[in-house]
NUDRENVO-649270 format. One record per residue (C-alpha): residue number from 1; x negated, y, z negated. Coordinates in Angstrom, 3 decimals. Layout:
BEGIN
> NUM | X | Y | Z
...
END
This chain:
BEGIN
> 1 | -93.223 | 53.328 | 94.135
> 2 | -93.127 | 50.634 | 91.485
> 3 | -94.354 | 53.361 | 88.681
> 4 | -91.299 | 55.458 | 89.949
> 5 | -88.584 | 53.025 | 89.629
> 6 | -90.308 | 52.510 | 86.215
> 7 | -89.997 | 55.610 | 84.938
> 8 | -86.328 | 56.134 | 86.403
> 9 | -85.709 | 52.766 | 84.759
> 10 | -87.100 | 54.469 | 81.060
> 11 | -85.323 | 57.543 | 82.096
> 12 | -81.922 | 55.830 | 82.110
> 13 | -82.223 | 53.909 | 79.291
> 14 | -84.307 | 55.901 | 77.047
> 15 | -86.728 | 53.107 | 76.648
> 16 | -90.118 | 54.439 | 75.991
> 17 | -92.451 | 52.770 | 78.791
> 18 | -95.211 | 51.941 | 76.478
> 19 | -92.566 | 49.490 | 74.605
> 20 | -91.921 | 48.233 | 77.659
> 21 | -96.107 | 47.629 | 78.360
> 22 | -96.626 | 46.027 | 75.265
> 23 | -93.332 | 44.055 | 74.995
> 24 | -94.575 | 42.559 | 78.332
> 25 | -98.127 | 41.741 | 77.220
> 26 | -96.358 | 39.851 | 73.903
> 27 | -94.394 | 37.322 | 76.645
> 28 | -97.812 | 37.241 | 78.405
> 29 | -99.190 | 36.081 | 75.431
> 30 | -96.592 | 33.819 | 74.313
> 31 | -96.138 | 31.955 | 77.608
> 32 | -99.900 | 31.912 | 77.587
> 33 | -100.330 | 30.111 | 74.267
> 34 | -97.562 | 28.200 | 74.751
> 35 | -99.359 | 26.879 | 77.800
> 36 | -102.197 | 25.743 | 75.685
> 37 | -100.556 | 24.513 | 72.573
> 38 | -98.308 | 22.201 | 74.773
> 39 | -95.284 | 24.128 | 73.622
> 40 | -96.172 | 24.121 | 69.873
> 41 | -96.109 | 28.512 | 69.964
> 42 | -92.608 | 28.594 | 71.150
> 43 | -91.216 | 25.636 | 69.174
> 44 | -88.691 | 26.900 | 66.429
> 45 | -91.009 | 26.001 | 63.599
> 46 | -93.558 | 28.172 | 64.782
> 47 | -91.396 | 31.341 | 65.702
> 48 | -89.910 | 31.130 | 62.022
> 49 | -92.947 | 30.891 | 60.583
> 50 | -94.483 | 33.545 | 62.835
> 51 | -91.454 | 36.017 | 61.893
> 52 | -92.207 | 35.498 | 58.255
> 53 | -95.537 | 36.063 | 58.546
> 54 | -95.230 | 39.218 | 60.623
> 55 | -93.000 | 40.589 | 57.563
> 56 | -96.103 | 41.320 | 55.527
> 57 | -97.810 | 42.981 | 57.623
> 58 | -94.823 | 44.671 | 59.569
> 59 | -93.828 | 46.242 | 55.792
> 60 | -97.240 | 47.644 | 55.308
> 61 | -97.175 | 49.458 | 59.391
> 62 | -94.066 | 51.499 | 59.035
> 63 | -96.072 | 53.347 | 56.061
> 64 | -99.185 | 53.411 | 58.009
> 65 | -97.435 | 55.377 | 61.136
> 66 | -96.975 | 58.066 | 58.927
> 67 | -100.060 | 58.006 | 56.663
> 68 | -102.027 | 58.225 | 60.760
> 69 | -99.632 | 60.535 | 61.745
> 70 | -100.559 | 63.135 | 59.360
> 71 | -104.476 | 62.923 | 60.373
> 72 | -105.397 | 60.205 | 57.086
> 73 | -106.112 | 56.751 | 56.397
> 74 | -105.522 | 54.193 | 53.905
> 75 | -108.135 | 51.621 | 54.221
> 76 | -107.165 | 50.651 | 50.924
> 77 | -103.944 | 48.717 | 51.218
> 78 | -105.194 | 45.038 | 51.626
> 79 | -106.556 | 45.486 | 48.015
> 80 | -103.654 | 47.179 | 46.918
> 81 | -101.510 | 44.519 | 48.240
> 82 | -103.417 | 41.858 | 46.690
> 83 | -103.799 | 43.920 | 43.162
> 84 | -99.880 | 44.249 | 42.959
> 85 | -99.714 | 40.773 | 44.223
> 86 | -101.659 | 39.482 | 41.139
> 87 | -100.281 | 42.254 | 38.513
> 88 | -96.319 | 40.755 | 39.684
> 89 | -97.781 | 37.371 | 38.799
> 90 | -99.422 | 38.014 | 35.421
> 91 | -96.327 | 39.862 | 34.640
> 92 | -93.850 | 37.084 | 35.338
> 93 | -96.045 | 34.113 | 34.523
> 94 | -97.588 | 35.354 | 30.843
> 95 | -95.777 | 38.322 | 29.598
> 96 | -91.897 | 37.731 | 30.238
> 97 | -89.918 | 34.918 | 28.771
> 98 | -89.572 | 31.960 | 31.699
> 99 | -86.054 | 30.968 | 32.595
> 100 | -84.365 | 34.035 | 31.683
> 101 | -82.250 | 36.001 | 34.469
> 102 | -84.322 | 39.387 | 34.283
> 103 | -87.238 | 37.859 | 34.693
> 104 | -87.951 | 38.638 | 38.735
> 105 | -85.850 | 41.534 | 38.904
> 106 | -87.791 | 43.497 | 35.498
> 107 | -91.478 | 41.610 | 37.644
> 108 | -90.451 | 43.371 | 41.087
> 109 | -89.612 | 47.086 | 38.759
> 110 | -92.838 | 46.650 | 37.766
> 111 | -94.541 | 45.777 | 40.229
> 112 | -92.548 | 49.090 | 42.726
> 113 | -93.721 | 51.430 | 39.577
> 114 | -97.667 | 50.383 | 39.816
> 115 | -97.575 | 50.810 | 43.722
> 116 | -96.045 | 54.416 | 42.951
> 117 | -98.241 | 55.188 | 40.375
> 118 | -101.363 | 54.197 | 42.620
> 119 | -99.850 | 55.705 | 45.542
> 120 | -99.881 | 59.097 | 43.514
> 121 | -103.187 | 58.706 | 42.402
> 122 | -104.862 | 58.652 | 45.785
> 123 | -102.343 | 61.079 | 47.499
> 124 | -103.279 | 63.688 | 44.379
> 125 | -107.738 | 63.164 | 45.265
> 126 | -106.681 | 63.396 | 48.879
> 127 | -104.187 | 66.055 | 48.962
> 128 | -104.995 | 67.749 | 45.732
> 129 | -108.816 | 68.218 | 45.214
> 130 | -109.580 | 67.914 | 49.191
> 131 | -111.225 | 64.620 | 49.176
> 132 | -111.148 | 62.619 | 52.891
> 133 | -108.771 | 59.870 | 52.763
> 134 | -111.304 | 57.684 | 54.353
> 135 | -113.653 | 58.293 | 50.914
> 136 | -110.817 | 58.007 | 48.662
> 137 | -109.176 | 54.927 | 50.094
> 138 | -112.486 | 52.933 | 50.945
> 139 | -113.058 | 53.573 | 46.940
> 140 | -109.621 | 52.069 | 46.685
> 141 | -110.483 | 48.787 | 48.801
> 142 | -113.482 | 48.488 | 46.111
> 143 | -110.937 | 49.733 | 42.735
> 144 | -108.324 | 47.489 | 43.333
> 145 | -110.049 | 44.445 | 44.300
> 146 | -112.125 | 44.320 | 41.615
> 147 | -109.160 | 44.875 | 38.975
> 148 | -107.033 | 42.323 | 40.990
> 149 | -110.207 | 40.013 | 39.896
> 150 | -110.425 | 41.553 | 36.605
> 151 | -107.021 | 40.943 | 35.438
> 152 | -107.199 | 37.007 | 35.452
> 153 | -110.990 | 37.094 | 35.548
> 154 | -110.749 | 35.235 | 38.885
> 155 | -107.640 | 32.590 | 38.143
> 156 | -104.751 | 31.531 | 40.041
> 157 | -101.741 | 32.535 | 38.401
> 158 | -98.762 | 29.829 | 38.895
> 159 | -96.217 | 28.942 | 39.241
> 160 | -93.880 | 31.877 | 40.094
> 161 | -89.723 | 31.470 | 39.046
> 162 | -87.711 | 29.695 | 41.451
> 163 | -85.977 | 33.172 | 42.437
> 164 | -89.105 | 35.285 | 42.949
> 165 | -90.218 | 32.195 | 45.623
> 166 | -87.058 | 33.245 | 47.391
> 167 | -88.127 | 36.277 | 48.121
> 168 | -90.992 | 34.675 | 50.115
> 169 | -89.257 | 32.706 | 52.261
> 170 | -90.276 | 29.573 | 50.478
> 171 | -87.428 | 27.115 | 48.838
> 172 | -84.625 | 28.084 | 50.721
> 173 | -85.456 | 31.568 | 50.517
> 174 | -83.521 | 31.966 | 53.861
> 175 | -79.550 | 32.929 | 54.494
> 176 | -78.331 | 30.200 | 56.711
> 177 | -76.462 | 29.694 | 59.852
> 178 | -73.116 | 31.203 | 59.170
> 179 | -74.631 | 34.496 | 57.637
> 180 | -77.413 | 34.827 | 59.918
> 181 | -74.573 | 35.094 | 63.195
> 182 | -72.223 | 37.655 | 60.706
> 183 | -74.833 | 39.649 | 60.333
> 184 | -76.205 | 38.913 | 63.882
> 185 | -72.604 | 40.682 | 64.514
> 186 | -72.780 | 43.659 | 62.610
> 187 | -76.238 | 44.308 | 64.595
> 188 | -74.669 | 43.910 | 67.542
> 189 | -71.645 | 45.966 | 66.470
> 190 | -73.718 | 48.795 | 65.190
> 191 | -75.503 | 48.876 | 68.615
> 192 | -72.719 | 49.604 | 70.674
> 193 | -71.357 | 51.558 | 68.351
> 194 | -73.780 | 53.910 | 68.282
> 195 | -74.434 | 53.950 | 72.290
> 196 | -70.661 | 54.793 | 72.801
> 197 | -71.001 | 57.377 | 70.423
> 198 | -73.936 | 59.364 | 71.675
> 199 | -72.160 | 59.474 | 75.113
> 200 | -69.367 | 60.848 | 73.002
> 201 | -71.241 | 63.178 | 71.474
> 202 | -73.159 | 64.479 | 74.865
> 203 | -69.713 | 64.970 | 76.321
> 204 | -68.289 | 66.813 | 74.112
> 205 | -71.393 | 69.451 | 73.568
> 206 | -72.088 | 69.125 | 77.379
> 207 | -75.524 | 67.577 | 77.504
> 208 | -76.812 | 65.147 | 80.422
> 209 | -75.209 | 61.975 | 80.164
> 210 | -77.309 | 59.103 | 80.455
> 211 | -76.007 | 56.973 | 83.662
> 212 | -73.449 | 54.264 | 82.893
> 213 | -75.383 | 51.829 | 84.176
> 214 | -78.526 | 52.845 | 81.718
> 215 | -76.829 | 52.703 | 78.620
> 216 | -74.960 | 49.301 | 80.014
> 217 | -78.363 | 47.513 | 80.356
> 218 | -79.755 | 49.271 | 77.306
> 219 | -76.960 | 47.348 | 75.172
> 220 | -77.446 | 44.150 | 77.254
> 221 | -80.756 | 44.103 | 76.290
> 222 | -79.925 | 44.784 | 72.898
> 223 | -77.475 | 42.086 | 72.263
> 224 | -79.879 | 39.451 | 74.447
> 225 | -82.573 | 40.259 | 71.656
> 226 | -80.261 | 40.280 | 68.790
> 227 | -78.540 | 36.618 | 70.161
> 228 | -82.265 | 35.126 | 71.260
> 229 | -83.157 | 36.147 | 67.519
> 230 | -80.705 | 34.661 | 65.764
> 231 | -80.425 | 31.355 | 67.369
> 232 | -84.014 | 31.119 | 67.137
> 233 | -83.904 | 31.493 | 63.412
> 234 | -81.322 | 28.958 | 63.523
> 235 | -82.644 | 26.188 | 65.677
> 236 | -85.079 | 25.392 | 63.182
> 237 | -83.306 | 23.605 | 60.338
> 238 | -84.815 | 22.907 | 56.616
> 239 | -87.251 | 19.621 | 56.297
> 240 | -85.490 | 16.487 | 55.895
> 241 | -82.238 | 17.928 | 57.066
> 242 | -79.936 | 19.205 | 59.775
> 243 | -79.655 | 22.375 | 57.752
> 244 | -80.364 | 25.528 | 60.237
> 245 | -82.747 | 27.868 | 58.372
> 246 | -81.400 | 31.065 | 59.597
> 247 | -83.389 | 34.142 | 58.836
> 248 | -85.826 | 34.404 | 56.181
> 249 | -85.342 | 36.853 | 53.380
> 250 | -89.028 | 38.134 | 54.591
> 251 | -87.510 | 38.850 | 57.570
> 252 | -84.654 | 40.437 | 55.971
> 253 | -86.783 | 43.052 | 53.912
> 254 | -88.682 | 43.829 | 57.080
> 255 | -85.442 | 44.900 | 58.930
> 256 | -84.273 | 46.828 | 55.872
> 257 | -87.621 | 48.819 | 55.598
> 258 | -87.780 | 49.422 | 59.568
> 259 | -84.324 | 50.671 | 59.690
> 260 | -85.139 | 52.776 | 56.140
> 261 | -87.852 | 54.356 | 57.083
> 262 | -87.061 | 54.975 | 61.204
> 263 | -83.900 | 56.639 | 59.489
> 264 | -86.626 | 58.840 | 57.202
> 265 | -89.273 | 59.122 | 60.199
> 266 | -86.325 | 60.666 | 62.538
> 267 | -83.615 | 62.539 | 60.814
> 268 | -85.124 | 63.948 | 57.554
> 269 | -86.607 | 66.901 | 57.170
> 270 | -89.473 | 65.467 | 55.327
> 271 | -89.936 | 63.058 | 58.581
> 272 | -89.988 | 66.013 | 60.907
> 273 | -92.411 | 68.229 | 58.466
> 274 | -94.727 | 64.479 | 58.724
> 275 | -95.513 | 64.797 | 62.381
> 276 | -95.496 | 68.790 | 62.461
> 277 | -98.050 | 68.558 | 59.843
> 278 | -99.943 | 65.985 | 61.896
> 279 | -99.507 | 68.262 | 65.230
> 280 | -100.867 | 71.127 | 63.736
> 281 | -101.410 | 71.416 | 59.918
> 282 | -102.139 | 74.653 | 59.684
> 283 | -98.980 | 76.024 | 61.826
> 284 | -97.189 | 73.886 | 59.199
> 285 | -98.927 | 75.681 | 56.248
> 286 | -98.077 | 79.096 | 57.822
> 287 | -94.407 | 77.567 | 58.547
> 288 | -94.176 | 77.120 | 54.262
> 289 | -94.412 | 73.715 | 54.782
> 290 | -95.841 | 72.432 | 51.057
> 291 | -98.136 | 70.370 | 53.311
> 292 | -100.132 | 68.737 | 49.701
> 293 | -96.865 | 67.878 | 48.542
> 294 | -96.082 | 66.313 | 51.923
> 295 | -99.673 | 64.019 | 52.001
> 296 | -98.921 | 63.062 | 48.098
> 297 | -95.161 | 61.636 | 49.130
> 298 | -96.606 | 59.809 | 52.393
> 299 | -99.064 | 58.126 | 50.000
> 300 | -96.640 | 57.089 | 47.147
> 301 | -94.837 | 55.951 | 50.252
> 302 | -97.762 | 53.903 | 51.502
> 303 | -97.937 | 52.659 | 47.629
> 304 | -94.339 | 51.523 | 47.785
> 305 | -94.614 | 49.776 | 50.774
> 306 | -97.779 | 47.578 | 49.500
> 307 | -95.750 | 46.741 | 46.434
> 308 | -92.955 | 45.248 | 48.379
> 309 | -96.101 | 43.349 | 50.474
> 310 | -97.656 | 42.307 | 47.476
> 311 | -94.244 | 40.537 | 46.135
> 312 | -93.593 | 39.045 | 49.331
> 313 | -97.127 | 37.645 | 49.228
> 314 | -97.320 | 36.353 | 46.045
> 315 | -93.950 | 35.071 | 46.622
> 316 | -94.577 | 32.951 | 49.533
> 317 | -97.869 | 31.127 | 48.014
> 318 | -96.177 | 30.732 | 44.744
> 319 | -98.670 | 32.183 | 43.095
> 320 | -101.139 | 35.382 | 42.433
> 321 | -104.386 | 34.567 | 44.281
> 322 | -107.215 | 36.814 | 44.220
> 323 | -108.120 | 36.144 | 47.939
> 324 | -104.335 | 37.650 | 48.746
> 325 | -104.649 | 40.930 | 51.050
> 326 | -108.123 | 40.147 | 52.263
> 327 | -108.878 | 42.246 | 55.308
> 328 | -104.983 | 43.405 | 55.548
> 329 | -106.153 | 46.658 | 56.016
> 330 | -107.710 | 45.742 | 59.470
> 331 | -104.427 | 44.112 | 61.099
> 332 | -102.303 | 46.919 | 59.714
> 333 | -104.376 | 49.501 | 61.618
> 334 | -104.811 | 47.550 | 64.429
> 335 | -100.679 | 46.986 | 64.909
> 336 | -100.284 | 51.073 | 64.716
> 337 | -102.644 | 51.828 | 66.625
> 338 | -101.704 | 49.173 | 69.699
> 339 | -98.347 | 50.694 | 68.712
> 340 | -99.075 | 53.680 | 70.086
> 341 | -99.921 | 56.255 | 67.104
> 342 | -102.592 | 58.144 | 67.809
> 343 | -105.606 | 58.259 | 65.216
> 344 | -105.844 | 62.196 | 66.071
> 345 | -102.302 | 62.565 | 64.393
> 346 | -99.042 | 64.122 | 65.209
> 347 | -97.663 | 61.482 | 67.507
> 348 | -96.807 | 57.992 | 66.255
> 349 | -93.523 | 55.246 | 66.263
> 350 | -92.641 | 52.650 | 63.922
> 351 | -90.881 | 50.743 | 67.032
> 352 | -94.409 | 50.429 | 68.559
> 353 | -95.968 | 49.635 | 65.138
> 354 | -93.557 | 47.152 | 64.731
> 355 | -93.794 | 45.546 | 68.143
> 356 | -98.000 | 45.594 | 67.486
> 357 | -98.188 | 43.547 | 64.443
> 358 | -95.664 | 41.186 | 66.593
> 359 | -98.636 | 41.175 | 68.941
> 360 | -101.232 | 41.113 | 66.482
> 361 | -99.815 | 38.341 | 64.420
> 362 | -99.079 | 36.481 | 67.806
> 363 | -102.780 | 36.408 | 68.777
> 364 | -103.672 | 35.100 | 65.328
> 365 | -101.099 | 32.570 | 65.226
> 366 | -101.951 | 31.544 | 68.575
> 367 | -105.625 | 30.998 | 68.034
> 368 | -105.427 | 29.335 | 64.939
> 369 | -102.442 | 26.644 | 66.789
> 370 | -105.561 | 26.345 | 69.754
> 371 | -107.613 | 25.857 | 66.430
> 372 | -110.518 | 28.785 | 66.834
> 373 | -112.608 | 28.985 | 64.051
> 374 | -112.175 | 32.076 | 62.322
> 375 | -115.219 | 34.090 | 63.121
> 376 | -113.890 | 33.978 | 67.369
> 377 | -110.884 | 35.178 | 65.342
> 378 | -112.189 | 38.019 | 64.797
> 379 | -113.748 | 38.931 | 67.406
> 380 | -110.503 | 38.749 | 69.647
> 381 | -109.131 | 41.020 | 67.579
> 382 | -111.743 | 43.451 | 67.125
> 383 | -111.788 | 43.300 | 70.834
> 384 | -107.983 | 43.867 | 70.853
> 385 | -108.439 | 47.129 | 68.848
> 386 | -110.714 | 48.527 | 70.828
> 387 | -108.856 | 47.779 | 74.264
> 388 | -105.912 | 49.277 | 72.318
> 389 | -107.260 | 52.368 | 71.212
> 390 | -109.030 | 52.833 | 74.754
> 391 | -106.006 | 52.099 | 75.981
> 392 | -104.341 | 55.243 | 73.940
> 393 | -107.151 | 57.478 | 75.214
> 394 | -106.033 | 56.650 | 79.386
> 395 | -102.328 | 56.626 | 78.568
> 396 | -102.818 | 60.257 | 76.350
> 397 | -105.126 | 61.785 | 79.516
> 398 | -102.566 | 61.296 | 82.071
> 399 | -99.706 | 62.516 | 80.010
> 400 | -101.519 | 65.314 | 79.226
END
């Protein structure tokens, strides 16, 4: 009975049932390590932190849906990450001229171009000359860690310009009260906007309307999150003052790349060929779909999208560390994959990814607030994976 009203309940709102699962096990696990931290988890200090450091890894899962969803890998992007990281640093610290207004904007062109240009180079083995993404990539996690070491010979490049550090949350690298709400409003805006018009639209073409009631609560929830999120960011206020914080500029760049690359995952053609490639690839190659083009573009993607981690990284410890990216890889797979994309390809969401490194970024944060040294660390997550990914396997049976 209760799996019935569940389903009517996804039905009407067109809430998939799996977000609902896991964004129920994330309060589970927040009430539960709020339990044992004496309230520390769900203080605001905590939650703003734990949103900025979910943008790193959030970034690096909305390219790792669709590398998994066409049947590939990319074990690689921890070293990319921390290769770009380092490259952004040397560039801005010891090759352009300090204090000068270029400086972070000509460091982050830079830095984009190398995570295109190694992007390209792994897509074109992979795609190109038929070598398994696994190889290629696990080559990569070697490559690029060694060159990140290579380029300083194992220094800490520092201190980044004031600007850059915006960019990683770090001295006042955060929009405030007032803009946080206006743009709080234009989410909330665009929300309803968009609900009312798809029950335009299915009107007028004379599709099934979702009940009133569905897309009602379906907006509710929507503005509840939006509100919850904002005044969250807000309660927590910049040390030494009665400043609110607002949201981070981490944060920011997350919601810009989610809402970029849902857009690309959903109404481009080049989305749609992604996951009919990863459904069947060779119906797509008898369909004309350019499917080695297709890999080579999801990995310059992928290369992007480490580029934009490695900045934020760097950004946020001031400084290109060698150490930055370090088993990235791992909690990037694991938040797709407890997202819901399946490792056998062709099915995948960037919502679920999304919502998983929440989760996987909660458990971390949580076990390093009950102070867990790091090797139980990682055994709760390797644990998590495997629940996860068992999980898949039940969930995919039944459907099936």
């Amino acid at each position: 009975m209760t799996q019935i009203s569940i389903r009517r309940l996804a039905a009407a709102t067109g809430i998939d049932t799996r977000l609902l699962a896991m964004a129920g096990a994330l309060i589970v696990i927040a009430l539960v390590f709020n339990s044992f931290t004496q309230g520390a988890f769900l203080s605001p200090r905590n939650l703003w932190n734990l949103a900025v450091q979910t943008s790193m890894v959030g970034i690096l899962t909305t390219g790792m849906v669709l590398v998994i969803v066409t049947r590939n890998i990319d074990l690689s992007v921890g070293s990319v990450l921390g290769a770009i990281g380092m490259f952004a640093a040397v560039v801005q610290v010891q090759i352009l001229p300090p204090d000068v207004w270029w400086n972070t904007p000509l460091t982050i062109l830079c830095a984009v171009a190398v995570g295109i240009t190694i992007g390209a180079f792994q897509g074109f083995w992979i795609a190109y000359r038929a070598v398994p993404s696994f190889i290629v990539t696990l080559a990569g996690l070697l490559i690029f860690r060694g060159v990140a070491w290579m380029m300083t010979e194992g220094r800490t490049i520092a201190p980044m310009e004031e600007n850059f550090q915006l960019l990683g949350g770090g001295l006042r690298g955060s929009i405030g009260a007032f803009w946080s709400w206006f743009l709080g409003g234009l989410a909330i805006a665009l929300v309803l906007f968009r609900i009312v018009a798809s029950r335009r639209r299915r009107h007028r073409y004379g599709f099934a309307e979702k009940p009133l009631w569905g897309d009602l609560l379906t907006g509710g929830l929507w503005v509840g999150a939006i509100s919850a999120f904002v005044l969250t960011m807000n309660a927590y206020n910049r040390p030494g003052t009665q400043i609110p914080q607002g949201i981070p500029i981490p944060v920011l760049l997350l919601i810009g790349t989610v809402l970029i690359m849902e857009t690309i995952a959903r109404t481009t053609r080049f989305g749609r060929y992604v996951f009919a490639f990863g459904g069947n690839p060779e119906a797509a190659r008898l369909a004309g779909i350019d499917v080695r083009k297709l890999v080579l573009l999801v990995f310059v993607i992928m290369g992007i999208l480490a580029a934009v981690a490695g900045i934020l990284a760097t950004a946020r410890l001031n400084a290109g560390v060698n150490s930055t990216g370090t088993l990235a890889e791992l909690s990037v797979i694991a938040a797709v994959v407890i997202g819901g994309t399946s490792l056998a390809g062709g099915a995948g969401s960037i919502a679920g990814a999304i919502l998983g490194a929440v989760i996987m970024q909660s458990l971390e944060n949580g076990m390093v607030l009950l102070g867990l040294p790091s090797a139980m660390q990682q055994v709760v997550i390797g644990s998590v994976l495997i629940l996860a990914v068992w999980a898949d396997v039940v969930y995919r049976r039944r459907v099936a």
